[in-house]
Backbone of each chain as nested JSON, in Angstrom:
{
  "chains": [
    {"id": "A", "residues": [
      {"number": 1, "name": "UNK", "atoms": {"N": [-47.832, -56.186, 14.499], "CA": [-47.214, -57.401, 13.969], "C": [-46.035, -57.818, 14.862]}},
      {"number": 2, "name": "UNK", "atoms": {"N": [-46.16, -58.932, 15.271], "CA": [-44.711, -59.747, 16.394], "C": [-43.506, -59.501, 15.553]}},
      {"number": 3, "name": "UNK", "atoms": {"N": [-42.227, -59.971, 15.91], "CA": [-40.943, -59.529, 15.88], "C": [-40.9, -61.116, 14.785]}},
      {"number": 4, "name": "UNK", "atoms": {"N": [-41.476, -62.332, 15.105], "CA": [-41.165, -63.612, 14.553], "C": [-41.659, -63.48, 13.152]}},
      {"number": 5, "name": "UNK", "atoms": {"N": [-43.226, -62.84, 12.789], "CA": [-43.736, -62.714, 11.354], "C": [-42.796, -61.315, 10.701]}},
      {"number": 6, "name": "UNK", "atoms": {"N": [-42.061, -60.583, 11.519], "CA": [-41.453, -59.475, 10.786], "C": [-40.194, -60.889, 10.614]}},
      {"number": 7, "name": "UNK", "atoms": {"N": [-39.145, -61.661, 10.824], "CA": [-38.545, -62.261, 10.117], "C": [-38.58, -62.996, 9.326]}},
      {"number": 8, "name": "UNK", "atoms": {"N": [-40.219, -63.232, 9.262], "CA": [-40.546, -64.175, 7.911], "C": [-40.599, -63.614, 6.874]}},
      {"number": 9, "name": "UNK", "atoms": {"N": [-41.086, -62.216, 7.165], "CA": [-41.308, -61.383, 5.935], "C": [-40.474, -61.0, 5.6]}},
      {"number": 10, "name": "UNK", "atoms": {"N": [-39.205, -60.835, 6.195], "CA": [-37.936, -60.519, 5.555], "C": [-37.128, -61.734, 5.087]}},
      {"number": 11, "name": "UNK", "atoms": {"N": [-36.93, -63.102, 5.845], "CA": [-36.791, -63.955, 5.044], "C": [-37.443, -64.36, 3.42]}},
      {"number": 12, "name": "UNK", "atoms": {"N": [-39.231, -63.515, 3.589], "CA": [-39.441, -64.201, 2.164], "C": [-39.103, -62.809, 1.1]}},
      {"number": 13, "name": "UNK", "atoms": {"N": [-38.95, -61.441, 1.872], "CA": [-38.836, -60.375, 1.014], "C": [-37.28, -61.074, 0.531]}},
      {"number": 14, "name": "UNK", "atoms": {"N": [-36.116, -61.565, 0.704], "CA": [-34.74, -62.186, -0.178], "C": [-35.221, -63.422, -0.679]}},
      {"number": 15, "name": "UNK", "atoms": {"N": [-35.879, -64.207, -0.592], "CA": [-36.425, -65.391, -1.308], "C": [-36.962, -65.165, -2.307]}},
      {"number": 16, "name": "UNK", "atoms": {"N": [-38.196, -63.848, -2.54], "CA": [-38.514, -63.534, -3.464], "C": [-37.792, -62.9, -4.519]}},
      {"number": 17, "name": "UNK", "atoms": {"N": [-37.596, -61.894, -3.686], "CA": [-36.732, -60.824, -4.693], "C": [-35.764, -61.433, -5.633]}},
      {"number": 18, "name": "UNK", "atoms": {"N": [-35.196, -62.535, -4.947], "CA": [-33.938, -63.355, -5.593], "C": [-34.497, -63.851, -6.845]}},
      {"number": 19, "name": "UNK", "atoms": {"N": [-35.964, -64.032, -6.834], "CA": [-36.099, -64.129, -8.431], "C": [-35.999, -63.329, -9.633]}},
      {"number": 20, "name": "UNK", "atoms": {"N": [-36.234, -61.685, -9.024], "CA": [-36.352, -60.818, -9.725], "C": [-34.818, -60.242, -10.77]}},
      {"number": 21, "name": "UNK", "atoms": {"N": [-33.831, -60.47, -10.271], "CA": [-32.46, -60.408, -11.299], "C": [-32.492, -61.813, -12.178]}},
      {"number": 22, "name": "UNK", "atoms": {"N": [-32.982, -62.815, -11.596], "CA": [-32.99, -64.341, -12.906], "C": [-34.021, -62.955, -13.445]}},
      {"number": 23, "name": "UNK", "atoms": {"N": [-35.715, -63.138, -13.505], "CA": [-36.494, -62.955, -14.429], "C": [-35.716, -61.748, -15.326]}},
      {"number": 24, "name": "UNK", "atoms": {"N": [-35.552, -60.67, -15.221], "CA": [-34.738, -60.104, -15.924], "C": [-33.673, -60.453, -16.362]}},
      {"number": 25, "name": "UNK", "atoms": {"N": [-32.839, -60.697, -16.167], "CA": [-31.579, -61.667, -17.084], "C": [-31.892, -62.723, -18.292]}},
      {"number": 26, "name": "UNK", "atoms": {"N": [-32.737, -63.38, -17.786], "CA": [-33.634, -64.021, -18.723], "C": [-34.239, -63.476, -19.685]}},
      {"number": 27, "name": "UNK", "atoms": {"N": [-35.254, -62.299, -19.414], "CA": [-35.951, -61.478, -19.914], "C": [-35.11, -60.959, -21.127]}},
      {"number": 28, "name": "UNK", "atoms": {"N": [-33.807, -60.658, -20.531], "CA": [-33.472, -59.499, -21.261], "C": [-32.244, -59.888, -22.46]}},
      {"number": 29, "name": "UNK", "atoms": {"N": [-31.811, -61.637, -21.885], "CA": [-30.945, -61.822, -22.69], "C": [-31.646, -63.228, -23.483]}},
      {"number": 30, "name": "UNK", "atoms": {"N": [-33.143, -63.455, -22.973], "CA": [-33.617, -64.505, -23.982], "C": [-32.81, -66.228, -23.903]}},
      {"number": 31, "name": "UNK", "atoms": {"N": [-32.004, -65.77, -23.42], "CA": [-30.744, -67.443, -23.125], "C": [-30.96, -68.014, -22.079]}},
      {"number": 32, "name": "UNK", "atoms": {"N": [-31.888, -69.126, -22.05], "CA": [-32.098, -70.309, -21.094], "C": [-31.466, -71.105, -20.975]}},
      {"number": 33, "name": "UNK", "atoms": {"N": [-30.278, -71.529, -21.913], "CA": [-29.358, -73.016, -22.054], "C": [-29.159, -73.186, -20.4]}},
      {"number": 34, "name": "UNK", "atoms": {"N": [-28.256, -72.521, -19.771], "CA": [-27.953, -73.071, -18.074], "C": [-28.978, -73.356, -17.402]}},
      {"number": 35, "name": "UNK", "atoms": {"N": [-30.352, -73.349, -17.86], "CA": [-31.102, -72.993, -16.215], "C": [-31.989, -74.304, -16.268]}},
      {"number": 36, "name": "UNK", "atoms": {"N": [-32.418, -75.317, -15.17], "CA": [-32.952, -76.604, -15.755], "C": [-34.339, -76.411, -15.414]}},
      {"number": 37, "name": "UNK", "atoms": {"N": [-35.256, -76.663, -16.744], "CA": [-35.924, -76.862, -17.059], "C": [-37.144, -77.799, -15.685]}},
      {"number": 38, "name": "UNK", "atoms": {"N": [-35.893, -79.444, -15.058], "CA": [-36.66, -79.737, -14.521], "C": [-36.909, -78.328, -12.731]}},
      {"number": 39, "name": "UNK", "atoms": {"N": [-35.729, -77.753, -12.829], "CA": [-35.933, -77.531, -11.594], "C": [-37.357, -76.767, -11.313]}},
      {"number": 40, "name": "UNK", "atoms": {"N": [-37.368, -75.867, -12.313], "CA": [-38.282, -74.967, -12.468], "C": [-40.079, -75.325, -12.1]}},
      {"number": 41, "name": "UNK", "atoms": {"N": [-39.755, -76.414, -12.954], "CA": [-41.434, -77.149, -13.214], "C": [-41.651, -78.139, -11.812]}},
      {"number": 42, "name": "UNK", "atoms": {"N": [-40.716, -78.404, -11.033], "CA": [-40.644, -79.075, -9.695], "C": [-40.898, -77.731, -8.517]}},
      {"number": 43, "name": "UNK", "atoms": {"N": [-39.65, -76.925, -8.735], "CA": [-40.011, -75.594, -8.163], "C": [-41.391, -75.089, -8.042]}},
      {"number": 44, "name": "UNK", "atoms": {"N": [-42.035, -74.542, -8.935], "CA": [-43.554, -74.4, -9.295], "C": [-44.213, -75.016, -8.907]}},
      {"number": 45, "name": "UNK", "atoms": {"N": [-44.48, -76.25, -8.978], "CA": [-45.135, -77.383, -7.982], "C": [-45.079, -77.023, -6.68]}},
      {"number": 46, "name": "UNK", "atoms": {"N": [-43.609, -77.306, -6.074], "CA": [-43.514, -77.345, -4.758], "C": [-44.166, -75.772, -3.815]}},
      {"number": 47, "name": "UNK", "atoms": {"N": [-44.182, -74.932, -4.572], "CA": [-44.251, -73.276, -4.199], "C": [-45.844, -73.634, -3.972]}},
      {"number": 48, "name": "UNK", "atoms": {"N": [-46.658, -73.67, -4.907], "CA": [-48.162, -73.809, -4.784], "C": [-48.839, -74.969, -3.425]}},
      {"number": 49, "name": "UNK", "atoms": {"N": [-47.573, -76.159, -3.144], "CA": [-48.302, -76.387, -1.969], "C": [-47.449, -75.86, -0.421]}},
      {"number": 50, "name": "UNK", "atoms": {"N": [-46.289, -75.026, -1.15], "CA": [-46.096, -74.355, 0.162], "C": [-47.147, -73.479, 0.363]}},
      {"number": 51, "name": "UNK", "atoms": {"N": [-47.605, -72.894, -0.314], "CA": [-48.463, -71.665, 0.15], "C": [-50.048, -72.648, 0.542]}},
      {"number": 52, "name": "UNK", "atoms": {"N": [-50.089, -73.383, 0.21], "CA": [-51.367, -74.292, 0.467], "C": [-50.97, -74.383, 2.232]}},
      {"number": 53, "name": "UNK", "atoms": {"N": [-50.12, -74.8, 2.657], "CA": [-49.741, -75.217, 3.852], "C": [-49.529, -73.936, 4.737]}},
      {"number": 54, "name": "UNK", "atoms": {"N": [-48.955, -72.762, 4.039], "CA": [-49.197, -71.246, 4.986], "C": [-50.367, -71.365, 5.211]}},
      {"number": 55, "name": "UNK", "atoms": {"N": [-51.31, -71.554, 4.448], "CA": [-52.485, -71.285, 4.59], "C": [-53.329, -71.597, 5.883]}},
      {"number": 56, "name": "UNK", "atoms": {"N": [-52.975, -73.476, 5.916], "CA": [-53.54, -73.982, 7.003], "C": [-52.691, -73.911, 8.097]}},
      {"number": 57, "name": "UNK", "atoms": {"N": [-51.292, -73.28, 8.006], "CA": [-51.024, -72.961, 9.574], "C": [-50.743, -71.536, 9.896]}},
      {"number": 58, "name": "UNK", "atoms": {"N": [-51.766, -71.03, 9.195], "CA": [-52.067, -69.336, 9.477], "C": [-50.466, -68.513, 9.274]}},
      {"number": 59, "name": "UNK", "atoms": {"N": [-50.069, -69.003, 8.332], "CA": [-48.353, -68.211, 8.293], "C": [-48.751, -67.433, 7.033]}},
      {"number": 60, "name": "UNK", "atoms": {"N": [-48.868, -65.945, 7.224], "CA": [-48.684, -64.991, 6.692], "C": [-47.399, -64.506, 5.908]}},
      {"number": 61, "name": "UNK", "atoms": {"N": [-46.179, -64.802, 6.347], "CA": [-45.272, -64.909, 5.421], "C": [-44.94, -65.498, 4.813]}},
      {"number": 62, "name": "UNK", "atoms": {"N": [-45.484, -66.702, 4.625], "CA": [-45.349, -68.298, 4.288], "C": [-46.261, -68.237, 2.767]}},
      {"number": 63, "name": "UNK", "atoms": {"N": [-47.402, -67.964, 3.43], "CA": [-48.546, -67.384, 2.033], "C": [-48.109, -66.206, 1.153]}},
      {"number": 64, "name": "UNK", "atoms": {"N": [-47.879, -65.489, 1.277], "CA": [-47.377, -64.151, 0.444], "C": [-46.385, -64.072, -0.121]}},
      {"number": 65, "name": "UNK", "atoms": {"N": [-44.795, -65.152, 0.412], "CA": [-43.895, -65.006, -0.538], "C": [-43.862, -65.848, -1.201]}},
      {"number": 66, "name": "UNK", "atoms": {"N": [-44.668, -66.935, -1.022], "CA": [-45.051, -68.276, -1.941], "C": [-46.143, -67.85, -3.226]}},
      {"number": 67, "name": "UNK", "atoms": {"N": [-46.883, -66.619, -3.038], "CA": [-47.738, -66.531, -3.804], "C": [-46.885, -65.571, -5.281]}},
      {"number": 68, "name": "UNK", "atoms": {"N": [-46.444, -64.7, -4.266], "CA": [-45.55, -63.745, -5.363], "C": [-44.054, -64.52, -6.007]}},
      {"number": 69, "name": "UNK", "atoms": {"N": [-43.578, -65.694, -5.369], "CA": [-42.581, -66.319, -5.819], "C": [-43.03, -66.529, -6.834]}},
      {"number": 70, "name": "UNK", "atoms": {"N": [-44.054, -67.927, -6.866], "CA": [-45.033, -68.197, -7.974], "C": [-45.223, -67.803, -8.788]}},
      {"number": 71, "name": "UNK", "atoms": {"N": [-45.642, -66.35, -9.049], "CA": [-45.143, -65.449, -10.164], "C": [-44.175, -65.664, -11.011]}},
      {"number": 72, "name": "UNK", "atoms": {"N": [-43.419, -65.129, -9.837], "CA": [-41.778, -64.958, -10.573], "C": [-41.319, -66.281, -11.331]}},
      {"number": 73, "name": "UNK", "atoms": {"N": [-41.541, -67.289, -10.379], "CA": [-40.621, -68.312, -11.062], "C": [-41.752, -68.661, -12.391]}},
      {"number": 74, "name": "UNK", "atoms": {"N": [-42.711, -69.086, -11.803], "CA": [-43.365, -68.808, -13.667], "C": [-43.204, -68.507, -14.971]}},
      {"number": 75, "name": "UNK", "atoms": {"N": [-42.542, -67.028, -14.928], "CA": [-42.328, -66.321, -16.106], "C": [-40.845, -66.971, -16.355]}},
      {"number": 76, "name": "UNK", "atoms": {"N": [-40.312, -67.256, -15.335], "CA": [-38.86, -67.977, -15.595], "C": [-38.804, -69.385, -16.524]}},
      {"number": 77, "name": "UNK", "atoms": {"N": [-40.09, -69.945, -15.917], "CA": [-40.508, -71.278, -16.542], "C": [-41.412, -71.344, -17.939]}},
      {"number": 78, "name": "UNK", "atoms": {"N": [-42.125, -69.7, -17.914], "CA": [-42.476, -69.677, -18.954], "C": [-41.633, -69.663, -20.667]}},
      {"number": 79, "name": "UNK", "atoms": {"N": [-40.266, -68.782, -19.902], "CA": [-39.29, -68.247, -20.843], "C": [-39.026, -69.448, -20.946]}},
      {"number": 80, "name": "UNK", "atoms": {"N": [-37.74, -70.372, -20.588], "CA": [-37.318, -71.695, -20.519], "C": [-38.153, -72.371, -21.895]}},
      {"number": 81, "name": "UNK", "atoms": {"N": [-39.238, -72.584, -21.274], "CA": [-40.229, -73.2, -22.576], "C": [-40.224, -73.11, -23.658]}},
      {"number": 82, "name": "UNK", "atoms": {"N": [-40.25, -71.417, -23.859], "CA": [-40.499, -70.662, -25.15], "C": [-39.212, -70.638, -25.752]}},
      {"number": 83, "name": "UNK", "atoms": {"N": [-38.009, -70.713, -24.953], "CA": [-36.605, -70.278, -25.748], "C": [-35.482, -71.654, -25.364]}},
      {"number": 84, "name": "UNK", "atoms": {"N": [-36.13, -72.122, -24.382], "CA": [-35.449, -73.662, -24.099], "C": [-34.279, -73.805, -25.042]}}
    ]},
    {"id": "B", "residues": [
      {"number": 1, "name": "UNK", "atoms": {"N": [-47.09, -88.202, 13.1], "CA": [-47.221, -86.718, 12.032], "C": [-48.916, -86.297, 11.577]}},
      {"number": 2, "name": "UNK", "atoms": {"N": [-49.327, -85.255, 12.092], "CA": [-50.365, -84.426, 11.134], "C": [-50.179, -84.194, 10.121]}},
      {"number": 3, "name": "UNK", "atoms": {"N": [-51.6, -84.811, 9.42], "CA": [-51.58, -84.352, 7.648], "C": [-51.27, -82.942, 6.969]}},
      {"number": 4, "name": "UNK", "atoms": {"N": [-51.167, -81.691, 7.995], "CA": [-50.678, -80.053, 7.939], "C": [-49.388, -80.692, 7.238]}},
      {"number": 5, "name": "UNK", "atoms": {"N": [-48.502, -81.309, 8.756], "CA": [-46.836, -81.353, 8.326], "C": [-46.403, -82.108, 7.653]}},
      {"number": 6, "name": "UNK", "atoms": {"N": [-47.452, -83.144, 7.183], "CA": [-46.843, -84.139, 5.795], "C": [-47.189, -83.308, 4.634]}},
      {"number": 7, "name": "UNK", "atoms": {"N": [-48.039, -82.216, 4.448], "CA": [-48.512, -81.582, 3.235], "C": [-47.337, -80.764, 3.104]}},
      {"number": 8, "name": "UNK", "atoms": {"N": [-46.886, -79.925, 4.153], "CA": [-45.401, -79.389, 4.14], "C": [-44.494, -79.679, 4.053]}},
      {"number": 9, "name": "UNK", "atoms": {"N": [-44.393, -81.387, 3.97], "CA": [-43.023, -81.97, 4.138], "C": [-43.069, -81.896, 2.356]}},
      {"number": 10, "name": "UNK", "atoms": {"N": [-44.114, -82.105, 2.213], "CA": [-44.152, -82.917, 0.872], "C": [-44.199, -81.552, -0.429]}},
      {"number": 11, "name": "UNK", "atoms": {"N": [-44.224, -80.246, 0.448], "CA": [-44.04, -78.979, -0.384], "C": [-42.424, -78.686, -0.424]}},
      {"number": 12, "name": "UNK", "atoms": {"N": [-42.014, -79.285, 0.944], "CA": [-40.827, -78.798, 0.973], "C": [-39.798, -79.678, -0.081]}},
      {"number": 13, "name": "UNK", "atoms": {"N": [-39.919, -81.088, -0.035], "CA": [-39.075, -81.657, -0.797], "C": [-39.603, -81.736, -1.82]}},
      {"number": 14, "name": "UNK", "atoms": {"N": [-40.292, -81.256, -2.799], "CA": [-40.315, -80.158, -4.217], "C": [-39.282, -79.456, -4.0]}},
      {"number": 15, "name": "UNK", "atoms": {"N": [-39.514, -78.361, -3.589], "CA": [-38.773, -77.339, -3.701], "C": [-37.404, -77.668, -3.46]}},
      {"number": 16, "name": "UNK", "atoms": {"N": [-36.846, -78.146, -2.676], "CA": [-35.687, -78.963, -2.358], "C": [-35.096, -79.403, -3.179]}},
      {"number": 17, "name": "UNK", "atoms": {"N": [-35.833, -80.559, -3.895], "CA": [-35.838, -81.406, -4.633], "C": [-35.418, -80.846, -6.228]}},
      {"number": 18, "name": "UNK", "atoms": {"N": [-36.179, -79.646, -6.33], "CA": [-35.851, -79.026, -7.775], "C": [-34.511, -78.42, -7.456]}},
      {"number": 19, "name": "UNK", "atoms": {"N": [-33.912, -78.298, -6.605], "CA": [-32.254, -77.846, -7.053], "C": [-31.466, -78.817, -7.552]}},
      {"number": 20, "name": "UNK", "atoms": {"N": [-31.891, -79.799, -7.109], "CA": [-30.93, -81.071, -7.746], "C": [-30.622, -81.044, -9.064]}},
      {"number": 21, "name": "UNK", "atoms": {"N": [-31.832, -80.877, -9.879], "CA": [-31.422, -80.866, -11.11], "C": [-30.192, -79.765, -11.677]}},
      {"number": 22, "name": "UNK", "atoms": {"N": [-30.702, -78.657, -11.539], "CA": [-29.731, -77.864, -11.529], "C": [-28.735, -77.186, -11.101]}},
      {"number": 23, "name": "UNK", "atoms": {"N": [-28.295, -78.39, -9.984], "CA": [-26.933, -78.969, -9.022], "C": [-26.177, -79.522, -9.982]}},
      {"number": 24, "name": "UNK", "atoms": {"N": [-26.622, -80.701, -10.685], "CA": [-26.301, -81.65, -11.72], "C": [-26.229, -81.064, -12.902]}},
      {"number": 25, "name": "UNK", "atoms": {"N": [-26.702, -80.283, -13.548], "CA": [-26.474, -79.932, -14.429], "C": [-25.264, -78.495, -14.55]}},
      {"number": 26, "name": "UNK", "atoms": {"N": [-24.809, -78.082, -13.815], "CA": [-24.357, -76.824, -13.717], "C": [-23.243, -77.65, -13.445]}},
      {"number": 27, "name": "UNK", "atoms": {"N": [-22.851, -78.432, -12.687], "CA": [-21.692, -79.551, -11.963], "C": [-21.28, -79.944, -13.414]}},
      {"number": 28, "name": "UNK", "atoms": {"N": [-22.299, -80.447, -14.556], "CA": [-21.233, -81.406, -15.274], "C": [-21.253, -80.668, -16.594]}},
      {"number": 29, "name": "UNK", "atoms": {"N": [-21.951, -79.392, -16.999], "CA": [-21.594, -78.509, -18.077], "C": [-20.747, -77.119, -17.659]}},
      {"number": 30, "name": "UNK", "atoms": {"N": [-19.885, -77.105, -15.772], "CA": [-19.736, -76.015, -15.837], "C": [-19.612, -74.544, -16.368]}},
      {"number": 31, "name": "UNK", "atoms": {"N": [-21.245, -74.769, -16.718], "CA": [-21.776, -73.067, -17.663], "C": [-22.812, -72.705, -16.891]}},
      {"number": 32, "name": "UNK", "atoms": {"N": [-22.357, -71.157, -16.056], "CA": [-23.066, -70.448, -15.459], "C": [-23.171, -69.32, -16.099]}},
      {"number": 33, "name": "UNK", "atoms": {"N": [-23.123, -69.14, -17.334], "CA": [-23.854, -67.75, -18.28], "C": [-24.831, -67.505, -17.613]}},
      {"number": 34, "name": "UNK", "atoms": {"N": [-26.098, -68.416, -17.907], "CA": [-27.671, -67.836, -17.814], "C": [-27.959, -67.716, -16.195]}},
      {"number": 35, "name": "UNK", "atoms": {"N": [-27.042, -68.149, -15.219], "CA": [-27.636, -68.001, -14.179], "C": [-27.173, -66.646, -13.634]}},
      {"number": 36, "name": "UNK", "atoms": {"N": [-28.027, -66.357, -12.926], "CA": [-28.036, -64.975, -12.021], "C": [-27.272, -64.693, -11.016]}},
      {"number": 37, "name": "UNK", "atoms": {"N": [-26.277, -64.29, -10.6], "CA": [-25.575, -64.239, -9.414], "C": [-25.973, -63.959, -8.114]}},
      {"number": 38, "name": "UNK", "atoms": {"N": [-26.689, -62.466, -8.588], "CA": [-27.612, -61.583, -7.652], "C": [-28.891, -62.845, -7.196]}},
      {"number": 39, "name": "UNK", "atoms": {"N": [-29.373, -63.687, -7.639], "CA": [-30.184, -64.257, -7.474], "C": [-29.779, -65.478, -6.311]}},
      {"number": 40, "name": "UNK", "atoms": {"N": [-28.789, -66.14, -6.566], "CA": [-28.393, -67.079, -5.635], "C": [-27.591, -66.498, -4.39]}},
      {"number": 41, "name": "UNK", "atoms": {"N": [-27.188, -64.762, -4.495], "CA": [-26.522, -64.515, -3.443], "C": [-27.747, -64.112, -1.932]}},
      {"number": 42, "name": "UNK", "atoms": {"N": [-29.034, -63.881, -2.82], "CA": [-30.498, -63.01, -2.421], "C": [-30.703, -64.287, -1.875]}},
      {"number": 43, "name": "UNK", "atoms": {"N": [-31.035, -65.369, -2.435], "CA": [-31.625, -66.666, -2.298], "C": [-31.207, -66.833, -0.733]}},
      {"number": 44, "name": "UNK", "atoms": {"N": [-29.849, -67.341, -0.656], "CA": [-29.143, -68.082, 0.176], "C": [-29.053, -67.149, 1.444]}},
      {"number": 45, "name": "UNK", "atoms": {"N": [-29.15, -65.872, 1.473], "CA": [-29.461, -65.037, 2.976], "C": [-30.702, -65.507, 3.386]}},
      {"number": 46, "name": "UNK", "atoms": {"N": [-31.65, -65.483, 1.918], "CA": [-32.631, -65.616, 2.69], "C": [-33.573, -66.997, 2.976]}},
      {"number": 47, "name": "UNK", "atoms": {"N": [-33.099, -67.917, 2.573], "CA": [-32.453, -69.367, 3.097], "C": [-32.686, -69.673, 4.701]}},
      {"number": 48, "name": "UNK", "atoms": {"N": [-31.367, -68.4, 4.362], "CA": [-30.878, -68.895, 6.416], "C": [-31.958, -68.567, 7.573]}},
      {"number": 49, "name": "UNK", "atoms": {"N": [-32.51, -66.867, 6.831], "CA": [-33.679, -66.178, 7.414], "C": [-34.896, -67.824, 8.049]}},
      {"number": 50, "name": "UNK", "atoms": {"N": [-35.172, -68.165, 6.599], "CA": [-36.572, -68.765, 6.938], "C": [-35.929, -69.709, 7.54]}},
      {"number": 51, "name": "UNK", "atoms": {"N": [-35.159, -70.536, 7.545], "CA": [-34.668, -71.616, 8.785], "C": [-34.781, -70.947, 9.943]}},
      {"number": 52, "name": "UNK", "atoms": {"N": [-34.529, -69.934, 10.526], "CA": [-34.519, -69.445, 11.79], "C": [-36.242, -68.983, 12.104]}},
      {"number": 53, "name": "UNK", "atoms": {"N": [-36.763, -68.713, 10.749], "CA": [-38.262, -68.464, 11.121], "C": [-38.836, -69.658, 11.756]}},
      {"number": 54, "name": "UNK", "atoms": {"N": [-38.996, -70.762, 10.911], "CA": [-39.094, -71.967, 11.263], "C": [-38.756, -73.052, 12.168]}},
      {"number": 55, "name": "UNK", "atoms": {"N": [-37.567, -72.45, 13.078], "CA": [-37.224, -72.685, 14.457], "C": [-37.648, -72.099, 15.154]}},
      {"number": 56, "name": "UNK", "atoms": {"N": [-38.835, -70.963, 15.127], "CA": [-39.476, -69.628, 15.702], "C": [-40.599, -70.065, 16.149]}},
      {"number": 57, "name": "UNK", "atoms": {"N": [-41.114, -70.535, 14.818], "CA": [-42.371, -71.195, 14.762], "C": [-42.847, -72.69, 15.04]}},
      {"number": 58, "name": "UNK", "atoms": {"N": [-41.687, -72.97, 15.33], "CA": [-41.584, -74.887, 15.242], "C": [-42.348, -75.25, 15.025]}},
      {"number": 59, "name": "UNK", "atoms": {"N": [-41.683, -75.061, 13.407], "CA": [-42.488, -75.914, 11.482], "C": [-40.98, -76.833, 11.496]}},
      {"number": 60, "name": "UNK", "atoms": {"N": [-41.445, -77.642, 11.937], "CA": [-40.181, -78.933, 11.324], "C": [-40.173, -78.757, 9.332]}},
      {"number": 61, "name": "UNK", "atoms": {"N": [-41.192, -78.759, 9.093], "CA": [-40.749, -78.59, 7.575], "C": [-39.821, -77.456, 6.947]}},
      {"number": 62, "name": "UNK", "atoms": {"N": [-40.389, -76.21, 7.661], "CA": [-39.784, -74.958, 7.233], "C": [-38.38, -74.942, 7.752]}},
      {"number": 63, "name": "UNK", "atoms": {"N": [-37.866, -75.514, 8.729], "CA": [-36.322, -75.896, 9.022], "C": [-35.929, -76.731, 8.075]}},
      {"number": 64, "name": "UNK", "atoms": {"N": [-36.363, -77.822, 8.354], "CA": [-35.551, -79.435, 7.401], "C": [-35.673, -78.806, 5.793]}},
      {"number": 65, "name": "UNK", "atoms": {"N": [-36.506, -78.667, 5.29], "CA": [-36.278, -77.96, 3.945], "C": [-35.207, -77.229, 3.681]}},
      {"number": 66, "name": "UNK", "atoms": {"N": [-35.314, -76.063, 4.397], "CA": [-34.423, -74.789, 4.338], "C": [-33.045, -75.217, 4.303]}},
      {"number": 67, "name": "UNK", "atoms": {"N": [-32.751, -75.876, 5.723], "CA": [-31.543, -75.967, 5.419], "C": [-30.484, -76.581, 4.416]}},
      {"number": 68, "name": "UNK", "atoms": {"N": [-31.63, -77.976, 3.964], "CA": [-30.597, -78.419, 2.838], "C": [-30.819, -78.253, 1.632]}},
      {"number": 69, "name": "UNK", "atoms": {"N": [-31.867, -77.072, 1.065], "CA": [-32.022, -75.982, 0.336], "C": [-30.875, -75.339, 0.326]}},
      {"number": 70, "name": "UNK", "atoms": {"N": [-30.547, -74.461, 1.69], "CA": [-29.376, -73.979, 1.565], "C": [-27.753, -74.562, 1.119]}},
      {"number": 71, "name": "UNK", "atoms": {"N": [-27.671, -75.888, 1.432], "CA": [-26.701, -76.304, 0.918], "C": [-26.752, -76.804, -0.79]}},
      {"number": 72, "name": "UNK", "atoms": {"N": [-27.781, -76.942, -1.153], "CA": [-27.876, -76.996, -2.649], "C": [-27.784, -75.959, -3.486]}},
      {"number": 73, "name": "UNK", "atoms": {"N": [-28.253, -74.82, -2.728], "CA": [-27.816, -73.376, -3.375], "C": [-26.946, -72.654, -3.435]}},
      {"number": 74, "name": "UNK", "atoms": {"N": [-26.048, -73.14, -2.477], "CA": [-24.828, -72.82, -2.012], "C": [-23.409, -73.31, -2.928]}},
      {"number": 75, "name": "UNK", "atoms": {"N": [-23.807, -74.369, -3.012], "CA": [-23.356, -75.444, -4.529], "C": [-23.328, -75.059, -5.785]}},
      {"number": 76, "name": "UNK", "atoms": {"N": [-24.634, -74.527, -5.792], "CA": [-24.914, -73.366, -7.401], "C": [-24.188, -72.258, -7.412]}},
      {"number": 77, "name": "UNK", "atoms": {"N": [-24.328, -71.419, -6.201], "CA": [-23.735, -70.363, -6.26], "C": [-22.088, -70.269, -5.832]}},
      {"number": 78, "name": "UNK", "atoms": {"N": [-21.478, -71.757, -5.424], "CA": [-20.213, -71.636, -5.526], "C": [-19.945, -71.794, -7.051]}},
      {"number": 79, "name": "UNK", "atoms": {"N": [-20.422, -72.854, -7.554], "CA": [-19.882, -72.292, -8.802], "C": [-19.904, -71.898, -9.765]}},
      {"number": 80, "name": "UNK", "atoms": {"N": [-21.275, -70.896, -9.468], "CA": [-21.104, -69.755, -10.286], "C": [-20.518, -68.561, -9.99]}},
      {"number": 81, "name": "UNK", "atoms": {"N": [-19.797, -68.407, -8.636], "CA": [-18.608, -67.514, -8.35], "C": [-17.363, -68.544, -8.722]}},
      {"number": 82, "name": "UNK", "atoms": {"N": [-17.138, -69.564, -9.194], "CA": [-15.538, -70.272, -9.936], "C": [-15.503, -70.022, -11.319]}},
      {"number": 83, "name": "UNK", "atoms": {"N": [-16.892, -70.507, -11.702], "CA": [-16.977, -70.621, -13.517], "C": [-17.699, -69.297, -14.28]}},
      {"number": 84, "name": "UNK", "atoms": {"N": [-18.315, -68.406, -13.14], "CA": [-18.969, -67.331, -13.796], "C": [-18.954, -66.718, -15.024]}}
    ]}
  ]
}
């Protein structure tokens, strides 16, 4: 693997991860009031055609932290919903 | 422009695009309870990361996004280190 896809993957390993203290905080304290609603559901959008676009320009880090972001912010957007 | 980098432009300002809201909203209820600290401090390193990927790779999207991503997150996470 080149030196350029090892900084993508570390750029998207803190992009991602950065979701993982929201989803738990969320998770754990159930309180959505601060977090906006629209960003989330725009967020989500925008993530699914980033990874559409890794796709067609063969970016491997581009696809993978977009796919697992996706996840994350999900359950963020899922909570929001449910406890809005 | 290739239809690749308008599909990316148009992923990127989503994603972009969804901080606004919760630029604006955090700005005029200064209440950063529900937001994550650890999350916007993770975010914004890795922000800078994929801008430099994206000058690697020369993805005009993956730069122009990023960076003023980064200044919208940067916004959040100032003040949720003032009002925390």
């Amino acid at each position: 693997m080149d030196s350029i896809t090892m900084l993508g993957l570390a750029a998207g390993a803190l992009t991602t991860a950065s979701f993982l203290p929201q989803v738990i905080k969320t998770w754990r304290t159930r309180s959505t009031k601060d977090i906006s609603l629209g960003m989330f559901v725009a967020f989500c959008a925008g993530i699914c055609l980033w990874a559409v676009y890794g796709f067609l320009i063969h970016s491997l880090p581009v696809i993978i932290t977009n796919v697992i972001t996706f996840i994350l912010a999900s359950i963020i957007l899922a909570l929001k919903i449910r406890h809005g």
